[in-house]
C-alpha positions as protocol buffer text, in pm:
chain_id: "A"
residue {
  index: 1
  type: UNK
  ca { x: 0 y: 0 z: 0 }
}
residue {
  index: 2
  type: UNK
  ca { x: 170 y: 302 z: -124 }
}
residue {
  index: 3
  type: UNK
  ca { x: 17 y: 551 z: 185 }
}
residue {
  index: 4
  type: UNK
  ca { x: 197 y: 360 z: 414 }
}
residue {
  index: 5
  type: UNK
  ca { x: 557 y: 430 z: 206 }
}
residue {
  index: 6
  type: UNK
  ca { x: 440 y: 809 z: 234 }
}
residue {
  index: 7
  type: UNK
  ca { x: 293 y: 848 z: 567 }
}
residue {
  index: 8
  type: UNK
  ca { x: 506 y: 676 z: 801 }
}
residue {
  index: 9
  type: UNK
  ca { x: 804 y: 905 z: 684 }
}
residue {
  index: 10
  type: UNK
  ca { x: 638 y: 1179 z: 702 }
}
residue {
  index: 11
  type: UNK
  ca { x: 496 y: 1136 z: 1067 }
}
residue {
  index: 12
  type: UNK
  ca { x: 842 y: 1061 z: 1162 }
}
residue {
  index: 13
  type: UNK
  ca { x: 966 y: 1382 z: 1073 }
}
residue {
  index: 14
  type: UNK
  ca { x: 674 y: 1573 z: 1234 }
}
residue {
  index: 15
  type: UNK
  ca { x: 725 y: 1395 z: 1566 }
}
residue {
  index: 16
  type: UNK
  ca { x: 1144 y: 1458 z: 1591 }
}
residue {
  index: 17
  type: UNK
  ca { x: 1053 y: 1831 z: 1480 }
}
residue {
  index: 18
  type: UNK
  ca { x: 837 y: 1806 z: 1800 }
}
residue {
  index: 19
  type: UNK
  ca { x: 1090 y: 1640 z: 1981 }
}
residue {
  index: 20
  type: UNK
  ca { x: 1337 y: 1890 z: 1889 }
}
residue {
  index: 21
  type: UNK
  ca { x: 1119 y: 2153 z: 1967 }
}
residue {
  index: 22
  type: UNK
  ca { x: 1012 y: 2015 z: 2351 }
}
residue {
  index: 23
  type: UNK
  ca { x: 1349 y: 1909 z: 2447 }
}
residue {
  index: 24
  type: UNK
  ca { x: 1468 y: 2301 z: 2310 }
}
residue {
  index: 25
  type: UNK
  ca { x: 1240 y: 2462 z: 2480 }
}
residue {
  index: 26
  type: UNK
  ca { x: 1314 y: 2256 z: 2810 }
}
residue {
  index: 27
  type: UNK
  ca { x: 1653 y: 2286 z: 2780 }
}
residue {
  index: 28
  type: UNK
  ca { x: 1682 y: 2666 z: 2757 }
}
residue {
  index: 29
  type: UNK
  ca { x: 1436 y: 2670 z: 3087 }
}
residue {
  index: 30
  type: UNK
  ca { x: 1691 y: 2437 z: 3272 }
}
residue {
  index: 31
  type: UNK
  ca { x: 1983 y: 2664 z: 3146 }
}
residue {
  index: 32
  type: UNK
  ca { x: 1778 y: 2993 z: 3289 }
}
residue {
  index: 33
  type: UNK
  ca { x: 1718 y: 2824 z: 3642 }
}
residue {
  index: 34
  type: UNK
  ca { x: 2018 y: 2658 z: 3691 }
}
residue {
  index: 35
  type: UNK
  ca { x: 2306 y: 2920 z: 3531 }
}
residue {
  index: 36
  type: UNK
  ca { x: 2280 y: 3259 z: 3766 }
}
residue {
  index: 37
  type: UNK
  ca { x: 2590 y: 3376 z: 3696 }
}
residue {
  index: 38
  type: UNK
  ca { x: 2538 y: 3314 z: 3313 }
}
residue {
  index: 39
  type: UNK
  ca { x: 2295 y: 3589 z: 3296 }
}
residue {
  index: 40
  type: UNK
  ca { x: 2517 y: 3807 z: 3003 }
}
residue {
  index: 41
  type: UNK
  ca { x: 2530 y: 3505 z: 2817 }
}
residue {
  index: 42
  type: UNK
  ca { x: 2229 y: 3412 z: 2843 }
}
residue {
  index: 43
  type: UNK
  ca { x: 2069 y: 3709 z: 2594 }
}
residue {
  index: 44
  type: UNK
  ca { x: 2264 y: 3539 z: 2284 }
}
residue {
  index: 45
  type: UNK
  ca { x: 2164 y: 3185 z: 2396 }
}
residue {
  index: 46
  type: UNK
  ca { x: 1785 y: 3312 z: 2427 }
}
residue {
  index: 47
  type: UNK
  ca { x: 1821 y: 3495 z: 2047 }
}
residue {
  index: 48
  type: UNK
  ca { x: 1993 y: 3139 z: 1887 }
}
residue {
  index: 49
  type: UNK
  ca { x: 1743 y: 2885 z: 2078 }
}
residue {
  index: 50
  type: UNK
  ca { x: 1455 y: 3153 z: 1906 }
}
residue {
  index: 51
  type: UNK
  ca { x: 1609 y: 3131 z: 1564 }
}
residue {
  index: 52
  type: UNK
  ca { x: 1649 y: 2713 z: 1623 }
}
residue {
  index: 53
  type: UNK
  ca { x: 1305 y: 2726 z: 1777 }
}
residue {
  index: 54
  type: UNK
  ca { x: 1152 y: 2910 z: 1434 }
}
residue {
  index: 55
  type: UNK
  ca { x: 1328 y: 2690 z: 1221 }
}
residue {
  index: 56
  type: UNK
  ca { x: 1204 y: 2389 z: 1380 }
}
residue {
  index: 57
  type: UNK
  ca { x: 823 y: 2540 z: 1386 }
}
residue {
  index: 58
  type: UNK
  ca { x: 850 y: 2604 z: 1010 }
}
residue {
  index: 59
  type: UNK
  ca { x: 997 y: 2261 z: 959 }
}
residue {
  index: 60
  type: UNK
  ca { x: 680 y: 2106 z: 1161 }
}
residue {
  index: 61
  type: UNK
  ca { x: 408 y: 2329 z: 969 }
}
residue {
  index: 62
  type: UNK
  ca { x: 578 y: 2239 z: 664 }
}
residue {
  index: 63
  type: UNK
  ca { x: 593 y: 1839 z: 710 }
}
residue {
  index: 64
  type: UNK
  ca { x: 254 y: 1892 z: 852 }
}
residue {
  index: 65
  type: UNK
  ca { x: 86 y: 2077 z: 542 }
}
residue {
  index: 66
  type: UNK
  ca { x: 294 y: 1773 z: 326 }
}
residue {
  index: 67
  type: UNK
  ca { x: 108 y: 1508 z: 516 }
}
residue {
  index: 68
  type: UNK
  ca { x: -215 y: 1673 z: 429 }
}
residue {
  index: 69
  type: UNK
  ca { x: -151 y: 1768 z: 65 }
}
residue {
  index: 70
  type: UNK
  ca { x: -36 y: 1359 z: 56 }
}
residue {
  index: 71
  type: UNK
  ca { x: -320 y: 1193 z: 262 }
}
residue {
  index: 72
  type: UNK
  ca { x: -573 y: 1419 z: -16 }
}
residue {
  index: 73
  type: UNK
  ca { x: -387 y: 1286 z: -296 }
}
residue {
  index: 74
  type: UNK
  ca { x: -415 y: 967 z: -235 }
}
residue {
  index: 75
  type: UNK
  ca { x: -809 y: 990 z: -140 }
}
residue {
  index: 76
  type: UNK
  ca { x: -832 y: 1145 z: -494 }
}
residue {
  index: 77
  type: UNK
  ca { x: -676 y: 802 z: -610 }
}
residue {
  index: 78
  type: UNK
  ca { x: -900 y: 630 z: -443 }
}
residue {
  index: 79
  type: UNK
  ca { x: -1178 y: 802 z: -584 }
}
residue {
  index: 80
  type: UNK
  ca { x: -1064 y: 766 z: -926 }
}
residue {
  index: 81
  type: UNK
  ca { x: -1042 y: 372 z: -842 }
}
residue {
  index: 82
  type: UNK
  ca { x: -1358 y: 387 z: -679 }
}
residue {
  index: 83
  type: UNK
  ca { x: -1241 y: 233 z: -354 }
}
residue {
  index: 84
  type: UNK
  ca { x: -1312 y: 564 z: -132 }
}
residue {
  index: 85
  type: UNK
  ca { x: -1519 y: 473 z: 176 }
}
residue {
  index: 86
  type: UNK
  ca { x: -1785 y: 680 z: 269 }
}
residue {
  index: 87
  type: UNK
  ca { x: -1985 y: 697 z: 532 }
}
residue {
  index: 88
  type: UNK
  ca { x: -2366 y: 892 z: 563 }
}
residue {
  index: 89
  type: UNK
  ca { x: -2450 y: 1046 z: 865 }
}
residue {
  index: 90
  type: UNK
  ca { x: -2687 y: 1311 z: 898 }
}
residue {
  index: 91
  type: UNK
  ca { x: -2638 y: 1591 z: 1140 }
}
């Protein structure tokens, strides 16, 4: 099944940009807390951990917006096969 060859990448990628993004964001709090005397370094470290934390947003809403535009192509090939489930509900 060729969704699975697509998919499964792709979700890996979204969950280490997430990884990337928790453990970042953790990381610069346990820097803050535990680094009083760092605090004129700390200004720089805050600005580069902002730029790495926008670069790893843009990579997630990127590989995220991918997924989609890949999950609707390959419902569009199953409607052209005629194999798309539907289900009626009314609401």
């Amino acid at each position: 099944n060729a969704s699975h060859e697509f998919r499964t990448p792709l979700n890996a990628i979204i969950n280490a940009y997430r990884l990337v993004g928790n453990k970042l964001g953790g990381l610069l709090v346990a820097i803050r807390d535990a680094c009083e005397l760092c605090k004129p370094r700390l200004t720089k470290l805050e600005a580069d951990a902002a730029s790495i934390g926008r670069f790893v947003n843009m990579g997630l809403n990127s590989a995220t917006v991918l997924l989609s535009l890949v999950e609707d192509v390959l419902d569009l090939s199953k409607l052209e096969l005629g194999t798309f489930a539907t289900n009626l509900s009314s609401f």
